[in-house]
N, C-alpha and C positions, 0 to 999 in steps of 0.2 A: 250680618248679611242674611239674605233673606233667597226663598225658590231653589233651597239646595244647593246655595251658595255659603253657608258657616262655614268657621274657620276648624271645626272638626270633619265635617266633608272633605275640604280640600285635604288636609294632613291625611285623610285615608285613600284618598284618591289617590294622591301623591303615595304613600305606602307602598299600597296593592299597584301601582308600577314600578317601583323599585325588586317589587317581591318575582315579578314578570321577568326581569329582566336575568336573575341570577340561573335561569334554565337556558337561557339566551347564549349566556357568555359561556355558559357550560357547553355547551353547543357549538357557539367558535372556535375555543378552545382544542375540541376536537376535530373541526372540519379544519383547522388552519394544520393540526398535527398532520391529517390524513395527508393532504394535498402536497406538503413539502415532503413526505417521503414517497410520491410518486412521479418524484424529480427525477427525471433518469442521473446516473452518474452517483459516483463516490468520493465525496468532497477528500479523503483519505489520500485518494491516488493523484489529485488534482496538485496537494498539500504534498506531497510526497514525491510530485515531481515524475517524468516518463524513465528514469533510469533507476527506481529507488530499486530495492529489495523486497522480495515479498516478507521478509522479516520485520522490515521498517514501513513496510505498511500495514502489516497486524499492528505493529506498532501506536499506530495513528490511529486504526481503529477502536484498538482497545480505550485510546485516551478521547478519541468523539464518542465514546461510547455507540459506534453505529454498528459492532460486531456482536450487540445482545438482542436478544426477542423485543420486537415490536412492541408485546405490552408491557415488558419490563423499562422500554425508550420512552411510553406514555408515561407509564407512572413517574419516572425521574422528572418527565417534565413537566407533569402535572404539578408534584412537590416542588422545583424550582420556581414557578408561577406563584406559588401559593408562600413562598419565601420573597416574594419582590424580587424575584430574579428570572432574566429571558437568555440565561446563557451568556457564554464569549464569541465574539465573532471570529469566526475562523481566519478570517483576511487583516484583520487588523490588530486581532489579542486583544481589544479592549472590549468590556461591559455591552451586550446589544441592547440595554437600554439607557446607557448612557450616549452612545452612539445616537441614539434613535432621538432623547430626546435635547442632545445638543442643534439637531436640523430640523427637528419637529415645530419651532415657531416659523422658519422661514418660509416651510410648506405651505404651515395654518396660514399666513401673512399673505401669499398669492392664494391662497382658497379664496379667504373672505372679503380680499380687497375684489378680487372677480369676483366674486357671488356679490356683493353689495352693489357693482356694476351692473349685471346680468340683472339684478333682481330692480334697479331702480329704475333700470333701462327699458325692461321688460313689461312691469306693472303699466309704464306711462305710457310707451306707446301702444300697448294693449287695452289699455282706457281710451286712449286716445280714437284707436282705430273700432273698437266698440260703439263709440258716440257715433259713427261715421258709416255704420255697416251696411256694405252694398257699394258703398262709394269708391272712390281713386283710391283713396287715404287706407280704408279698410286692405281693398286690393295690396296695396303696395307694400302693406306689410307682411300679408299673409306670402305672398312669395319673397320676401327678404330672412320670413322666419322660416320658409320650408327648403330656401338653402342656405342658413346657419345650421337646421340640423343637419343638413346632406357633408357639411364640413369636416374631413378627418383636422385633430385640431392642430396634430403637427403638422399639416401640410399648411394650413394658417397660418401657425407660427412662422416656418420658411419663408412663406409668400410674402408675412409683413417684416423679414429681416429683409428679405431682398427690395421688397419698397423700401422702407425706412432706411437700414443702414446702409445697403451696397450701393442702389444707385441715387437717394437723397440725398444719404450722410448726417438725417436729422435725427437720431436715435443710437446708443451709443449699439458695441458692439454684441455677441451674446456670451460676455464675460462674465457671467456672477449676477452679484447683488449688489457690488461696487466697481470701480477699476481700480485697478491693480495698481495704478500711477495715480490715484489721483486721492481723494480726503477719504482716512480711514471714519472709523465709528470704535468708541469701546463697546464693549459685548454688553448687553445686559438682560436680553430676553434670546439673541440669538437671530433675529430678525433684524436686519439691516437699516429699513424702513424705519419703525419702531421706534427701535437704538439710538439713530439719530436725533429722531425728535427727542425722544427722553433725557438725552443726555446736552440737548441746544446745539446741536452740532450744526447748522443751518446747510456747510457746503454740501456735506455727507449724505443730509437731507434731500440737498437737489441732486447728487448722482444719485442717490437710493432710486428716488420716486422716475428718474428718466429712466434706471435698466430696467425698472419695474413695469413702465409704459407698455411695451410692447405684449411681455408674457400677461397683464392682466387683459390687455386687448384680445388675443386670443382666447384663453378659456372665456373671458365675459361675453364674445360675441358670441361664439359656439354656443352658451347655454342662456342665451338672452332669448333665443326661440321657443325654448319652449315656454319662460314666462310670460312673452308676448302672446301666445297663440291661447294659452291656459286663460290671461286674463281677459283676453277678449272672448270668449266664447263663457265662463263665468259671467263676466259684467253682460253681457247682452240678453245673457239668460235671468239674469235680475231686474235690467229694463224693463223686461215684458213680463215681469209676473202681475201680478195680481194688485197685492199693497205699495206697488210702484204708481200704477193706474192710480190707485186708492188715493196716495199722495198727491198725484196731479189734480186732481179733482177736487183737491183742499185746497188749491192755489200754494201747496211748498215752491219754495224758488227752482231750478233747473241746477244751480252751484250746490243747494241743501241733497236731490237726490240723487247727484251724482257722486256726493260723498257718502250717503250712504250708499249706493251700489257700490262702489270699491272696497267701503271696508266689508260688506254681507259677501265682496268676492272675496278675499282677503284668505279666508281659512281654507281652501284647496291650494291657496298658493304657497302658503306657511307649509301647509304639508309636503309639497313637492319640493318646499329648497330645504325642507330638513333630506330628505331622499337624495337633493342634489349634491350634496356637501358630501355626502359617500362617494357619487360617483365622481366626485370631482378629483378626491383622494386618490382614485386608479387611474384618471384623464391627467393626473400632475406627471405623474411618471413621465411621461413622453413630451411634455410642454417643459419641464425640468429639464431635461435632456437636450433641447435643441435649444436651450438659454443658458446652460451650462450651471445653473442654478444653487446646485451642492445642495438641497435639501434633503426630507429624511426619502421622500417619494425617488430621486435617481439614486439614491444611495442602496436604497433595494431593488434598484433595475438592475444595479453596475453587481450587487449581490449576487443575483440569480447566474450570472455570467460565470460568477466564482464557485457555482454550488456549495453558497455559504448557508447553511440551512438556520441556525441561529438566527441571523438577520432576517430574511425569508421569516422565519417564523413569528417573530417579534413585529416585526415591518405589520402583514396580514392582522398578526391577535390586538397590534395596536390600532390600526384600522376600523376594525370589527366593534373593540370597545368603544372610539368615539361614535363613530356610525350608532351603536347603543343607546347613550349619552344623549347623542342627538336627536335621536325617535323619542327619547323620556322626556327633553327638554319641548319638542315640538306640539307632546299631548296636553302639557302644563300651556304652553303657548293657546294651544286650541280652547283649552278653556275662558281664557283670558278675555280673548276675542270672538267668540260663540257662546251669548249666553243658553244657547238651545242646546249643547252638550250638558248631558245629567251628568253628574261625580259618582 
């Protein structure tokens, strides 16, 4: 390859953001330590009940270890981290990442099935409304997408359980990721969706994908604004540059520069849905919650209730690390598709 494109460029490129990243997580690490011991409350007394003894609850402390010095509570947990270990959860005695990553496909499985919504739904009629600017068409998106983001997303969610399931009936209840009564799935990634397919379950498959309907409608429509608004205001601003004119003027067809403006918009959008998949991760909690979802995102809502700090901690450093993950994966992307990015 050629223009600083070799295949020892990129392996350094690639490198020296791996190399980026280990001060990163060092970082997390300790902002996710800070933040769960300034949880009011002591998960000890909680565990211990309103009639214990204050003997049996030194008790509890001495075995959370939350009755020794702050940085001696860091360093144990820095070393547990560094052993592949995030603790025990207080609420449940088992492993917090085995907890975390038995519910962590179901979460990822409503991320990405709404982010692939959001983001297909958003690029097109932000293309769409682009080609159109000034017009109806334009208009009508730009207030469609300026209240999707005015939307809280659990109030979404409610509004399309109350259309859909209470007074239609066309959408099943907000039980899960299956019903309770009706075709199981065996486990294989954890993901319901997924599971089905993989394993030819076909019934399974059509309840997975009907309780899944409603919660991916939610978060897709909520973060389908700002890809719509992003890509029209990119693609218009590629219209009218310069080498677009350039183009018209060589007789290229109208289908040729239109493909090219979307893909030259293309890399602010890659950047923003890597950005988005983070916050998507803190917008699950509550969309979890009102679909009753059992992922790892309510599993650390119903956490913090318990002042279970393990989970709490694990939930965030696991967060933070994909969020990580996902900014390395998106700068590799950016190259991909921008050959104007140097290595």
């Amino acid at each position: 390859m050629s223009g600083g494109r070799s295949a020892k460029g990129i392996a350094w490129f690639i490198l020296r953001r791996f190399l980026i990243t280990i001060p990163l997580l060092f970082g997390i690490v300790t902002i996710v330590f800070v933040v769960t011991r300034l949880i009011p409350g002591d998960p000890a007394y909680r565990i211990a009940g309103v009639f214990a003894t204050p003997e049996k609850i030194a008790t509890i402390q001495e075995q959370l270890g939350t009755n020794r010095p702050i940085w001696d509570q860091y360093v144990s947990y820095i070393g547990e981290i560094l052993h592949g270990s995030l603790g025990t959860s207080i609420s449940t005695g088992n492993p917090v990442l085995q907890e975390l990553l038995d519910r962590l496909p179901s979460t990822l499985e409503l991320i990405l099935l709404s982010l692939a919504f959001a983001l297909i739904f958003g690029v097109v009629t932000g293309a769409w409304a682009a080609r159109r600017a000034g017009g109806w068409a334009d208009g009508s998106v730009r207030i469609i997408s300026f209240v999707g983001l005015s939307l809280p997303d659990f109030w979404l969610g409610l509004l399309l359980l109350y259309i859909f399931f209470f007074t239609l009936g066309w959408a099943p209840g907000p039980f899960g990721q299956l019903s309770a009564v009706g075709p199981q799935v065996d486990t294989v990634t954890g993901a319901a969706l997924i599971d089905s397919i993989l394993t030819g379950n076909i019934d399974a498959a059509g309840s997975a994908f009907r309780h899944a309907v409603l919660p991916i409608l939610t978060l897709g429509l909520i973060f389908f604004a700002p890809f719509a608004r992003l890509t029209r205001s990119a693609t218009i601003e590629i219209l009218q540059a310069d080498y677009m004119s350039f183009g018209r003027a060589c007789g290229l067809k109208p289908a040729t520069l239109r493909r090219y403006a979307i893909r030259a918009a293309l890399p602010p959008v890659v950047t923003f849905a890597g950005i988005l998949i983070a916050v998507m991760i803190g917008g699950a909690v509550l969309v979890e919650t009102v679909f009753a979802w059992n992922g790892a995102a309510q599993f650390a809502a119903g956490s913090i209730q318990k002042v279970d700090y393990p989970v709490i901690q694990g939930f965030l450093l696991l967060t933070g690390v994909i969020s990580v993950m996902i900014f390395l994966l998106v700068d590799l992307l950016y190259v991909l598709i921008d050959p104007r990015v140097k290595l």
